[in-house]
PADO-607396 format. One record per residue (C-alpha): residue number from 1; residue in three letters; z, y, x. Coordinates in pm, whole numbers, plus 50000, padded with zeros to 5 digits. Layout:
- NUM ALA Z Y X .
...
//
This chain:
- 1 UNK 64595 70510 85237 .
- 2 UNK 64310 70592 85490 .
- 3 UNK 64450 70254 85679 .
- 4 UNK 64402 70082 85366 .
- 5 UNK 64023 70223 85333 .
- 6 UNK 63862 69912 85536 .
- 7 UNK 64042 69656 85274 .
- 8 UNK 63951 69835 84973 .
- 9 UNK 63556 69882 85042 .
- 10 UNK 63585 69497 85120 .
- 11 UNK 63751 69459 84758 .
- 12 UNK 63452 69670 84598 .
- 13 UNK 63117 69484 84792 .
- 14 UNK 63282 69178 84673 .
- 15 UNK 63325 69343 84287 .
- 16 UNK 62970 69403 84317 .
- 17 UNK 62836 69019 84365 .
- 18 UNK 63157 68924 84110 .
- 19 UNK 62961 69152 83834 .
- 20 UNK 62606 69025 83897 .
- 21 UNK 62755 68658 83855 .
- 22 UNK 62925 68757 83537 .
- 23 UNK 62581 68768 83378 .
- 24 UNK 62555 68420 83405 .
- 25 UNK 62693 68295 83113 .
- 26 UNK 62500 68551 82893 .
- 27 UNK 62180 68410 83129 .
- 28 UNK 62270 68052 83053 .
- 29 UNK 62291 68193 82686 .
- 30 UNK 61991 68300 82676 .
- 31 UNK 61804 68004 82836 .
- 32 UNK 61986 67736 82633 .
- 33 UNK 61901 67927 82333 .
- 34 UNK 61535 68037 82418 .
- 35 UNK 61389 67728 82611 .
- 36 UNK 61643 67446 82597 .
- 37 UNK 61670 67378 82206 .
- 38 UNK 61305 67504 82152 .
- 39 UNK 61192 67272 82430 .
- 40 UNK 61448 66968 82365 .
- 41 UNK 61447 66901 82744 .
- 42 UNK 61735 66713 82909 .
- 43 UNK 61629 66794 83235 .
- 44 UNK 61597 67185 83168 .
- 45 UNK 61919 67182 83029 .
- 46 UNK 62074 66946 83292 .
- 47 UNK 61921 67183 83583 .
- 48 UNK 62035 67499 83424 .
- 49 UNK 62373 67377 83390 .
- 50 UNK 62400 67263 83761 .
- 51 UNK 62272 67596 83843 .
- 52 UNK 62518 67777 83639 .
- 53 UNK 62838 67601 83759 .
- 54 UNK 62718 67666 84120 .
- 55 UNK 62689 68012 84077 .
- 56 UNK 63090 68027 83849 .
- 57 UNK 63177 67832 84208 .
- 58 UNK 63081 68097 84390 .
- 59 UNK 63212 68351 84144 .
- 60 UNK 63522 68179 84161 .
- 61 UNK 63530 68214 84539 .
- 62 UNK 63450 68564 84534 .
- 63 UNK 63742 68601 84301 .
- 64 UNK 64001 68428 84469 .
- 65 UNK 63918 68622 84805 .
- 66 UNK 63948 68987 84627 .
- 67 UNK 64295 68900 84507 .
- 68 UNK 64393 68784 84837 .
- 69 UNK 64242 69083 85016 .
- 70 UNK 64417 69329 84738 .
- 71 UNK 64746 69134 84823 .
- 72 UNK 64684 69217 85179 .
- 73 UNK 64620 69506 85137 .
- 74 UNK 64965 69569 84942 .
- 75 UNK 65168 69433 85209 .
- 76 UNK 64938 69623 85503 .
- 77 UNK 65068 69959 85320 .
- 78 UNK 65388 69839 85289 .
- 79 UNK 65424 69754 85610 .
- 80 UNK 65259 70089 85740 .
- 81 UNK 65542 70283 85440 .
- 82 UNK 65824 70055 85501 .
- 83 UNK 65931 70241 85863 .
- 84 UNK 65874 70601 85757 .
- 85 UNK 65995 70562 85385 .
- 86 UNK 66333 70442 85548 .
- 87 UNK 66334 70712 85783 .
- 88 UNK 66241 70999 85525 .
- 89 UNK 66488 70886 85241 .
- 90 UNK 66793 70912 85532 .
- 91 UNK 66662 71240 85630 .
- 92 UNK 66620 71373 85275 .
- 93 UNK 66959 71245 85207 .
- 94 UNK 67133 71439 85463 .
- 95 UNK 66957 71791 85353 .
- 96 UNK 67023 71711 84971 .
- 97 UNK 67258 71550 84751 .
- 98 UNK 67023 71419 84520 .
- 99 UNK 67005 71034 84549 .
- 100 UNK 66650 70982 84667 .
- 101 UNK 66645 70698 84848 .
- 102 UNK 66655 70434 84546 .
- 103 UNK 66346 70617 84383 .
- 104 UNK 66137 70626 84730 .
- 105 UNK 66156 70259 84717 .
- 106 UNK 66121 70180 84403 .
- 107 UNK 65796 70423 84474 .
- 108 UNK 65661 70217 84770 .
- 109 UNK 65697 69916 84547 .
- 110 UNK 65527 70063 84268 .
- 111 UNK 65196 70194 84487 .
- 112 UNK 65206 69856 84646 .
- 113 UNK 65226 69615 84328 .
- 114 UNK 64941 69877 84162 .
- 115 UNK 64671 69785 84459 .
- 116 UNK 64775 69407 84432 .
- 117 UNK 64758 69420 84069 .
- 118 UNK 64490 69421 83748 .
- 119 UNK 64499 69817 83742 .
- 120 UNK 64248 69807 84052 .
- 121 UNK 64006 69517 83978 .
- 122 UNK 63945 69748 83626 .
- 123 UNK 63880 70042 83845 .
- 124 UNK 63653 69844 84087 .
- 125 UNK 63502 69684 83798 .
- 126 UNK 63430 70023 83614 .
- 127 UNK 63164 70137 83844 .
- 128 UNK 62919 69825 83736 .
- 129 UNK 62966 69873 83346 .
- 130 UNK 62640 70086 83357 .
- 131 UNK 62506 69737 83501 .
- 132 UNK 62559 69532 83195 .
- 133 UNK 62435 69825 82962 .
- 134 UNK 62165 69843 83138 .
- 135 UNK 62119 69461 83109 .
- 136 UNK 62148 69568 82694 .
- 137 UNK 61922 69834 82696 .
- 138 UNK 61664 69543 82884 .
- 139 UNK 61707 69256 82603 .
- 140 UNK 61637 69590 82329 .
- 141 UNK 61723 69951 82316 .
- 142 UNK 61953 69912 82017 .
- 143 UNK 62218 69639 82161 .
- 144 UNK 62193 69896 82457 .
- 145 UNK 62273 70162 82250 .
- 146 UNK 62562 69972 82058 .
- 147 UNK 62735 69883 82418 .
- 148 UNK 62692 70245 82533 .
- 149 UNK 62874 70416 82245 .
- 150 UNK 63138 70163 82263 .
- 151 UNK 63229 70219 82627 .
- 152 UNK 63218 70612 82581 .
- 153 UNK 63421 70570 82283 .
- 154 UNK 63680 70358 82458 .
- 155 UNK 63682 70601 82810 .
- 156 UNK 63743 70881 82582 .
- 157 UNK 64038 70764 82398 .
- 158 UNK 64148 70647 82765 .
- 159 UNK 64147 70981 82842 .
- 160 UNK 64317 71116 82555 .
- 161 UNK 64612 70836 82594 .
- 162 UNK 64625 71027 82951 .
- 163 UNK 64667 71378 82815 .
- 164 UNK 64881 71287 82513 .
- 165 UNK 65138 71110 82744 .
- 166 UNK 65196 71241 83127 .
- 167 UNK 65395 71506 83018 .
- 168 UNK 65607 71309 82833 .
- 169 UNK 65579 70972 83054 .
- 170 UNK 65681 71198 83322 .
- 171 UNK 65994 71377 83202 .
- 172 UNK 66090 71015 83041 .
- 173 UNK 66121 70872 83450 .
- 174 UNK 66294 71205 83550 .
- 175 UNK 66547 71177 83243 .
- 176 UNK 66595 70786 83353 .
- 177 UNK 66633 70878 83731 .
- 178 UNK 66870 71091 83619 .
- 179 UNK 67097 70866 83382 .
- 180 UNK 67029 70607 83718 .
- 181 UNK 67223 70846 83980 .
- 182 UNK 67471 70907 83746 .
- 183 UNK 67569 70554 83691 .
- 184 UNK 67501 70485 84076 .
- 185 UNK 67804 70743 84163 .
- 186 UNK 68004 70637 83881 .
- 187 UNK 68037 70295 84031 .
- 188 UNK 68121 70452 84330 .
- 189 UNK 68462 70556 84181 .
- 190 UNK 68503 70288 83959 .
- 191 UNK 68885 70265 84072 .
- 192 UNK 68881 70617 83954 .
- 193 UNK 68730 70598 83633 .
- 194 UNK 68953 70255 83578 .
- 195 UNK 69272 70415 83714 .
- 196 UNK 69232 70757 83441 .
- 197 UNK 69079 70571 83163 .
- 198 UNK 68791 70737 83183 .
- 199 UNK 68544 70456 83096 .
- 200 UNK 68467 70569 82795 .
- 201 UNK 68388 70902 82858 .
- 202 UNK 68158 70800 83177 .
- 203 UNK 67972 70582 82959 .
- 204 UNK 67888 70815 82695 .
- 205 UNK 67729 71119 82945 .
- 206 UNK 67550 70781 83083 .
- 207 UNK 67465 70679 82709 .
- 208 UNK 67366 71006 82580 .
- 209 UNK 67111 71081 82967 .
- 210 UNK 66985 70741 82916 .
- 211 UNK 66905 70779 82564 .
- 212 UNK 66718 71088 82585 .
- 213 UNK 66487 70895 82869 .
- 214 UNK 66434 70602 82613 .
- 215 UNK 66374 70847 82329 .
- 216 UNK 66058 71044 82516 .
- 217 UNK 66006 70679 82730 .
- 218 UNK 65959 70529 82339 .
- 219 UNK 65736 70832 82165 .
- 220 UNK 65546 70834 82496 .
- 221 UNK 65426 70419 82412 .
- 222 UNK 65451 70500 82061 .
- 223 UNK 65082 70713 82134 .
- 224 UNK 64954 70513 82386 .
- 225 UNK 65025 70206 82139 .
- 226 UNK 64788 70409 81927 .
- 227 UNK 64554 70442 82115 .
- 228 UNK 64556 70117 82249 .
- 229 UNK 64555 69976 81861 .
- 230 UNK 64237 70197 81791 .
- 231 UNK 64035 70074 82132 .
- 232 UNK 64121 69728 82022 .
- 233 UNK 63959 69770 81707 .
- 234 UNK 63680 69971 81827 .
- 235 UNK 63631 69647 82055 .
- 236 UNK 63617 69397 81756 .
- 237 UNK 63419 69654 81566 .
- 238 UNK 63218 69706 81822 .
- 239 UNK 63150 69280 81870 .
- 240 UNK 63114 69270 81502 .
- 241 UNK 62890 69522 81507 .
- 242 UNK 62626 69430 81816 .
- 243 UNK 62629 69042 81643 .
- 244 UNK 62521 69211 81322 .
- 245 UNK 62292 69465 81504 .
- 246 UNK 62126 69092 81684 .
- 247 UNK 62127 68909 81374 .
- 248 UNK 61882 69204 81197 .
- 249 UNK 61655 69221 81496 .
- 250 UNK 61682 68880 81500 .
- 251 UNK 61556 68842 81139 .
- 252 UNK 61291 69084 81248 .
- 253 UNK 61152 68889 81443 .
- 254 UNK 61215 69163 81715 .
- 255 UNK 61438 68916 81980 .
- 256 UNK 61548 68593 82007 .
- 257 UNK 61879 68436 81879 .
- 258 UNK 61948 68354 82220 .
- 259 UNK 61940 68730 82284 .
- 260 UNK 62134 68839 82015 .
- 261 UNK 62399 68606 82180 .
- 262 UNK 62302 68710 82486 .
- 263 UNK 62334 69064 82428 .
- 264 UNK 62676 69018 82254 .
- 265 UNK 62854 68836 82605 .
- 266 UNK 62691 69117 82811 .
- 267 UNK 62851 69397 82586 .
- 268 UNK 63176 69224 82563 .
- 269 UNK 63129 69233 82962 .
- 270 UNK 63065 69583 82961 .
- 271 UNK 63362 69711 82767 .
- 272 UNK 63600 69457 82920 .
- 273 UNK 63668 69696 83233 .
- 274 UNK 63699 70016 83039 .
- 275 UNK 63923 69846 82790 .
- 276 UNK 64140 69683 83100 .
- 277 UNK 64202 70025 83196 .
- 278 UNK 64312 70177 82918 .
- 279 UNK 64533 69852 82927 .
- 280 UNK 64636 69955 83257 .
- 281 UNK 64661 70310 83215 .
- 282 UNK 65003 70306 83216 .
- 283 UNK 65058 70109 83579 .
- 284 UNK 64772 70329 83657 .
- 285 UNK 65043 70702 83580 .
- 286 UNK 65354 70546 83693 .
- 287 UNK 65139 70452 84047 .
- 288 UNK 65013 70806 84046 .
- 289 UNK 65331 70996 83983 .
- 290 UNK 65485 70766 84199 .
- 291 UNK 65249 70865 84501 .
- 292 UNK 65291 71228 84430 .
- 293 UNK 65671 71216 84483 .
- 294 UNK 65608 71009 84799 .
- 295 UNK 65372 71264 84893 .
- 296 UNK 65618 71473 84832 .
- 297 UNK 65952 71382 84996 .
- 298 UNK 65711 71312 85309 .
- 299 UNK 65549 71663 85289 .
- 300 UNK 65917 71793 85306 .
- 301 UNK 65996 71562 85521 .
- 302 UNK 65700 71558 85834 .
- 303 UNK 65704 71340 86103 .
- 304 UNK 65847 71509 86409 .
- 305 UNK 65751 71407 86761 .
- 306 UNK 66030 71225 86956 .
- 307 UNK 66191 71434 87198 .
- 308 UNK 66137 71330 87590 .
- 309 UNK 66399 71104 87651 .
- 310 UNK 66678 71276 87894 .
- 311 UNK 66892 71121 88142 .
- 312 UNK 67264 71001 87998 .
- 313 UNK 67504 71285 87920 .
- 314 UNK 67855 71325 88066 .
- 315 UNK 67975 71466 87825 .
- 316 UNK 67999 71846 87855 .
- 317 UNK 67957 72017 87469 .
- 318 UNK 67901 72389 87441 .
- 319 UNK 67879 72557 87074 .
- 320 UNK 67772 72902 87161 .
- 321 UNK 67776 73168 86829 .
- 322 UNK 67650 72922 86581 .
- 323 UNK 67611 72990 86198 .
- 324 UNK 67556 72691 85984 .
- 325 UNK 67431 72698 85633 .
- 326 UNK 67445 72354 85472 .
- 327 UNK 67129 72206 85350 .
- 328 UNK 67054 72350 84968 .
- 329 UNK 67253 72667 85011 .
- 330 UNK 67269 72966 85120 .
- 331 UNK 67599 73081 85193 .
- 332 UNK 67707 72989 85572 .
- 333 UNK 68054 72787 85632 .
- 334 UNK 68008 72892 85996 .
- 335 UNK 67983 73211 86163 .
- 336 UNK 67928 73299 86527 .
- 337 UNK 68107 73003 86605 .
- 338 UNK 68181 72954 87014 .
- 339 UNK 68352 72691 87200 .
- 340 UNK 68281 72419 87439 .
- 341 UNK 68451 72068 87530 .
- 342 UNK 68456 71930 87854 .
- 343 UNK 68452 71561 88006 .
- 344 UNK 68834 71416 87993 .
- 345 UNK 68948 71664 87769 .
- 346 UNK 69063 71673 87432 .
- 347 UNK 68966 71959 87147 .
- 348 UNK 69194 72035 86823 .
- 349 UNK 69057 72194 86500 .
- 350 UNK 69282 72291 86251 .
- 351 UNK 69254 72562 85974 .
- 352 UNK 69339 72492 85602 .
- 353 UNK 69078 72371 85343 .
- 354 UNK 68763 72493 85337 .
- 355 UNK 68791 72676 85696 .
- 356 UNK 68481 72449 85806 .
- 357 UNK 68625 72182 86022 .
- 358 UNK 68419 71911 85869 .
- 359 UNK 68122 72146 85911 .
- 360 UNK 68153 72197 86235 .
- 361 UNK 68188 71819 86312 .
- 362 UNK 67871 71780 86139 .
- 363 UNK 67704 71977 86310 .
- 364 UNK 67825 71866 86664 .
- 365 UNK 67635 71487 86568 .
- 366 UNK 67344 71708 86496 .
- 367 UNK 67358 71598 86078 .
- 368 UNK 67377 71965 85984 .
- 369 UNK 67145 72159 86177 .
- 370 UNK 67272 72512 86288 .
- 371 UNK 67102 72779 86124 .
- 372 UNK 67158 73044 86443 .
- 373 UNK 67292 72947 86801 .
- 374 UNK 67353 72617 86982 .
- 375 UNK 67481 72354 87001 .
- 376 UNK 67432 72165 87317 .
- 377 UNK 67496 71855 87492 .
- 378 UNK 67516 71893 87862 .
- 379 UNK 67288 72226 87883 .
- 380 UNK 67006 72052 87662 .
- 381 UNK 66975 72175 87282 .
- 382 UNK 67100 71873 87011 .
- 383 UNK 66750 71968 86865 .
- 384 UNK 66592 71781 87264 .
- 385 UNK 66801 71485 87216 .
- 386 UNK 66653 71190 87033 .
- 387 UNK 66927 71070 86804 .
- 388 UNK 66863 70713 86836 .
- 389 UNK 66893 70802 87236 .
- 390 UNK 67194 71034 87215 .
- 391 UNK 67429 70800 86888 .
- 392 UNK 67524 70533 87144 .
- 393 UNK 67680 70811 87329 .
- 394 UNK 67860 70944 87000 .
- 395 UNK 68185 70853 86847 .
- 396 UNK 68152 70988 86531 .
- 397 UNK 68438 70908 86291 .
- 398 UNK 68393 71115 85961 .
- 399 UNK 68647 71225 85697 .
- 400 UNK 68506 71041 85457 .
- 401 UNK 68495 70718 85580 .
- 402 UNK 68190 70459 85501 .
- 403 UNK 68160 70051 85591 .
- 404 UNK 67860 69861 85538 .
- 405 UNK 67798 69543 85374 .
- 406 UNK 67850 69273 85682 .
- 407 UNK 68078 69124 85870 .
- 408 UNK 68436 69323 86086 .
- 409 UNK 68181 69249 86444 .
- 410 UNK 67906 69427 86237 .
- 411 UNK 68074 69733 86162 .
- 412 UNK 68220 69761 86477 .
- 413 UNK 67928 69726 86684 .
- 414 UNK 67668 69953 86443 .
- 415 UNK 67484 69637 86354 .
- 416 UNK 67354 69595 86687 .
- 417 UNK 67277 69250 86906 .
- 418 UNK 67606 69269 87093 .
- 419 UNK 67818 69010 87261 .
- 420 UNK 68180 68973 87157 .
- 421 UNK 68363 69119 87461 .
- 422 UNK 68254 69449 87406 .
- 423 UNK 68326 69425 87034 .
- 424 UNK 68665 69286 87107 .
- 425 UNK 68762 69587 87377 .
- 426 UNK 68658 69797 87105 .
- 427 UNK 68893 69662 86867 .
- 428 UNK 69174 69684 87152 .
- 429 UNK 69125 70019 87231 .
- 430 UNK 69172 70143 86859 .
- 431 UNK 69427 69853 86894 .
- 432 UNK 69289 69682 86593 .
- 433 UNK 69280 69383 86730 .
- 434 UNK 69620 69190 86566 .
- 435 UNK 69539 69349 86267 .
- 436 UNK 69124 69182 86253 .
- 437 UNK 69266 68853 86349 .
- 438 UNK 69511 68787 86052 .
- 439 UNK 69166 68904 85867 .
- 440 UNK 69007 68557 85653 .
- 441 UNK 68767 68504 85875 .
- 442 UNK 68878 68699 86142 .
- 443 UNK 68568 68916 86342 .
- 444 UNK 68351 68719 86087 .
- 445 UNK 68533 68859 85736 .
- 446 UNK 68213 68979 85546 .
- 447 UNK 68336 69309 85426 .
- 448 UNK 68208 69443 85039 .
- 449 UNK 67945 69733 85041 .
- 450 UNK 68199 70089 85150 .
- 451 UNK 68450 69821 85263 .
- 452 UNK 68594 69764 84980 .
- 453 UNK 68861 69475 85072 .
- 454 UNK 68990 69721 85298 .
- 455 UNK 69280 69946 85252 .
- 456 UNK 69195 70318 85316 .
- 457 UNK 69422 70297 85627 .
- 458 UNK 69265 69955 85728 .
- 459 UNK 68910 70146 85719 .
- 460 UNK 69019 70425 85907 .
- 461 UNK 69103 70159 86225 .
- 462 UNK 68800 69981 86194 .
- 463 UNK 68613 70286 86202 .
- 464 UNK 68775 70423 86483 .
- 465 UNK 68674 70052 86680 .
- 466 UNK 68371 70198 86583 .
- 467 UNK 68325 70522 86731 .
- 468 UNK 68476 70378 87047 .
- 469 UNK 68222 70098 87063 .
- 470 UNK 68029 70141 87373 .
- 471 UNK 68250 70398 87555 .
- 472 UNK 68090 70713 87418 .
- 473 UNK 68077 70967 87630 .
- 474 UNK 68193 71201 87296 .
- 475 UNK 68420 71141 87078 .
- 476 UNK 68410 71345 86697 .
- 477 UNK 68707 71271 86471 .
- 478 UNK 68761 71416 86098 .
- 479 UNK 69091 71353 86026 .
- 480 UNK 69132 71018 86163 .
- 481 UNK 69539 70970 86043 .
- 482 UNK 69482 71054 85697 .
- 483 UNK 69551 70729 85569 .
- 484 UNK 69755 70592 85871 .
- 485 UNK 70074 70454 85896 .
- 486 UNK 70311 70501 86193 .
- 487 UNK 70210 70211 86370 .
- 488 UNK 69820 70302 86321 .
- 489 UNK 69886 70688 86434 .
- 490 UNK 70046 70497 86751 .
- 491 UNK 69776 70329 86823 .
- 492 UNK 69535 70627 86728 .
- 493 UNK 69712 70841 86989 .
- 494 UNK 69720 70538 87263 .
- 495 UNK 69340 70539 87191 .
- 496 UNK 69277 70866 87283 .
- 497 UNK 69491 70941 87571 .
- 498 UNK 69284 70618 87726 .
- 499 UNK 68956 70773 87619 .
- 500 UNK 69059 71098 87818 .
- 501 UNK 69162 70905 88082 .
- 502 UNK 68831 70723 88127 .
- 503 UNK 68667 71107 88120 .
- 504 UNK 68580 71120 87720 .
- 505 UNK 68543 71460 87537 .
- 506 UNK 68734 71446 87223 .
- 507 UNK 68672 71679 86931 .
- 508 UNK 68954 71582 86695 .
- 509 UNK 69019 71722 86357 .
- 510 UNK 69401 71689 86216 .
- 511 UNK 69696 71856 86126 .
- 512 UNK 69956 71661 86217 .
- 513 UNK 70181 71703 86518 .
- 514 UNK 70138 71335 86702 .
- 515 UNK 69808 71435 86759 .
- 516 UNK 69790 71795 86895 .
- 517 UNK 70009 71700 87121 .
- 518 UNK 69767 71505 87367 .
- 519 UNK 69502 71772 87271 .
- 520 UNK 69471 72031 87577 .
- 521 UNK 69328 72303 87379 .
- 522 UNK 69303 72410 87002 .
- 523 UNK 69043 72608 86788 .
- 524 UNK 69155 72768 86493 .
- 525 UNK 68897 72793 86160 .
- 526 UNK 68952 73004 85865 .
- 527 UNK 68665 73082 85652 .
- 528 UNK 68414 72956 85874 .
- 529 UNK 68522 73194 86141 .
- 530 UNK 68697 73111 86467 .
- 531 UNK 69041 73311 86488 .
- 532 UNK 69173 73155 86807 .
- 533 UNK 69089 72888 87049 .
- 534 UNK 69251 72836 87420 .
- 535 UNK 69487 72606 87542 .
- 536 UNK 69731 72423 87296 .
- 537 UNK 70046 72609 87404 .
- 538 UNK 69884 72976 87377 .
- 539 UNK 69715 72898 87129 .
- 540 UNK 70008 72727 86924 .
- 541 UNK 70245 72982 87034 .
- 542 UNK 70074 73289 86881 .
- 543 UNK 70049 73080 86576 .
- 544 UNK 70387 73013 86547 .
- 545 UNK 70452 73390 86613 .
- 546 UNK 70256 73556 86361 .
- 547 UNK 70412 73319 86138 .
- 548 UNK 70071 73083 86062 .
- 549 UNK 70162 72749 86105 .
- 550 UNK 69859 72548 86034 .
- 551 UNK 69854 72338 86349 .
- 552 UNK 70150 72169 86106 .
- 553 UNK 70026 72178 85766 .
- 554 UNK 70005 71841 85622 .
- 555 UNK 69711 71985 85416 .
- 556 UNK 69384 71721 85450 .
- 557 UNK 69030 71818 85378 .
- 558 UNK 68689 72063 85472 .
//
């Protein structure tokens, strides 16, 4: 907003010229009235009309140049917002399950569209309505008087439609937010809720959120209708009145009739701001609310200084007694958790549900940060490693797995300006190749937002191509045969015997045989604690003697 300060002082010298040329038609008014039709003279009349349209030219100018600067000025926060919003909303996302990122947006858009819009030419206008009173008090005290009751009358009932409806504006958006997420992960299982008939049901928790929004959304306009109603009809009273008020003094012999008319335009000119922003009060409470929850979500959020970029890892991963809480709770899934991974060498974790495999694979990418120990990445913390500098050496393939809206070459290559060799020995080393070219379109099929053309086993693959995209130096898999067939865990295994061959660590989470057995060592999990971990054999072998066999269990899952 202090970027924005320049643009807006700009906006408000030019408000102040715009206002002093709005009292040219009330001038004109005056002049036609007074000397004009007393006078009869054509070339009065003829030079104050040449006059006046010079000086509406000029207004106009002034005009169209404050709209474009506010417009400017929209898009110079936006572009200024656009970077960090992005960047917050991801962040927030991963410490929270709420659904933020929609509302941030929607946020940005709302603070943006409320400096380009009407609500801030009324609030730039507001500071010269004690111009044009003034101007009323000049032609006679009592039109004065008649404008300055009116606009106190209006502001106050502007303030009242404030304190009548935040509370309830206010809970009405968090009641809609609300019903919003819960539609938003309903259509994420739509197969689901199609599959179970549960359509119905679905829509009626959505039905019954969204109508309590609507029903506080609806009294909340129901008072400010009110009160927007009764400043309207102040207004008219108010015109009605000063015309009367002109016409008596008029009679009097007090002023003119071309002050009585003049004094009319000038009040109308006076209450036009304040009764714009009671208007606009409404744009002016969703802009505020919406720059407290930015305010917010970036409070939580603050930027943190980029970490000094280090030279390329090799690989070597070292998890020494690390606890990790996940973000909103307060029980740990980890505890004391040690082990390390070296370069060309190949880590199993297996444990039953809920042990904190997928935890632990979190927190190795550095999306759950560990709330004791380390986790490090050749000697250096995960907390020094810029994750835009240390991804591209990170194959992270995660349980659930997640495709974006683009094309097979998109996905593969994490959207980035890459040639199609590389994507293509990707694709070959996951051996995924055959199966993308019998694809429509081949490299080019544009795949649906989650990849939802895909089979769950065709996914899998293409994520894998993925994570092996740019020969990571580490390699992170959750479960990465959960949906395969045999051919695919053939491949799978070929793909990771090749990885350790070109000097890879692998950090692979599964349960099923085919797997473990190109692993060289295995760490056992059970509620969040590490029983075992040593080399596959030993470490198999002691399971198999105290009669535990999860390195077997077909069981899938945390």
């Amino acid at each position: 907003m202090r970027s924005c300060r320049p643009n807006l002082l700009c906006v408000v010298f030019f408000s102040a010229f715009i206002n002093l040329l709005m009292l040219v038609a009330p001038l004109y008014m005056l002049q036609v009235y007074d000397r004009v039709l007393m006078s009869k003279s054509y070339v009065t009349l003829t030079a104050l009309t040449v006059i006046a349209l010079g000086c509406l030219v000029v207004y106009g100018i002034l005009e169209f140049v404050r709209s474009r600067i506010l417009i400017r000025t929209g898009l110079k926060l936006d572009e200024y917002l656009n970077e960090r919003v992005f960047r917050v909303i991801f962040k927030a996302s991963i410490g929270s399950s709420a659904d933020t990122s929609a509302q941030a947006l929607r946020d940005t858009d709302t603070i943006r569209e409320f400096l380009s819009g009407g609500a801030i030419i009324a609030f730039c206008d507001a500071p010269w309505v004690p111009l044009f009173i003034i101007a009323g008090f000049l032609l006679h005290p009592w039109l004065g008087l008649v404008s300055l009751i009116g606009a106190i009358v209006i502001f106050i009932l502007a303030l009242f439609n404030d304190l009548s409806t935040r509370s309830l504006m206010g809970e009405a958006s968090g009641r809609s937010l609300a019903a919003t997420h819960y539609a938003s992960s309903s259509l994420r299982n739509a197969e689901v809720v199609h599959a179970l008939g549960m359509i119905s049901s679905v829509m009626n928790i959505w039905g019954h959120r969204h109508s309590e929004g609507l029903v506080l959304q609806t009294r909340a306009s129901d008072r400010a209708g009110i009160f927007l109603a009764t400043s309207r009809f102040i207004r008219m009273a108010l015109q009605v009145g000063i015309l009367g008020v002109g016409a008596y003094l008029a009679v009097r012999g007090d002023i003119t009739p071309g002050a009585m008319i003049a004094g009319s335009i000038i009040m109308g000119r006076a209450l036009a701001p304040v009764e714009m922003g009671v208007g606009q009060w409404r744009t002016f409470i969703f802009a505020r609310n919406a720059y407290r929850r930015l305010a917010e979500i970036m409070s939580q959020n603050p930027i943190e200084e980029r970490p000094m970029p280090l030279p390329e890892p090799i690989g070597e991963v070292t998890v020494d007694k690390v606890i990790v809480v996940p973000p909103g709770a307060e029980t740990p899934v980890l505890m004391n958790v040690s082990l390390s991974v070296t370069p060309g060498t190949a880590l199993g974790l297996i444990g039953p549900s809920g042990s904190g495999k997928s935890s632990l694979a979190r927190a190795l990418v550095g999306v759950w940060r560990p709330h004791a120990g380390s986790i490090r990445y050749d000697g250096a913390e995960i907390t020094q490693w810029d994750p835009e500098q240390l991804g591209p050496y990170l194959g992270y393939m995660p349980q659930d797995v997640e495709l974006f809206s683009g094309t097979v070459a998109d996905n593969i290559s994490r959207f980035q300006q890459a040639d199609s060799t590389t994507v293509v020995e990707a694709a070959l080393k996951a051996g995924v190749h055959e199966m993308i070219l019998e694809f429509p379109d081949g490299y080019n099929t544009e795949l649906g937002e989650n990849g939802y053309a895909l089979s769950g086993g065709q996914r899998q693959r293409i994520a894998l191509a993925r994570a092996l995209y740019g020969d990571p130096k580490v390699l992170i898999l959750d479960e990465p045969n959960a949906n395969l067939d045999t051919e695919g865990e053939h491949a799978l295994a070929e793909a990771l015997k090749k990885a350790k061959e070109a000097g890879q660590a692998i950090v692979v989470i599964s349960h099923r045989a085919s797997l473990l057995s190109i692993v060289d060592n295995v760490a056992v999990l059970k509620d969040g604690v590490l029983l075992r971990f040593g080399s596959r054999d030993t470490v198999l072998a002691e399971l198999n003697q105290a009669n535990k066999p999860l390195a077997l269990s077909t069981d899938s899952g945390d």
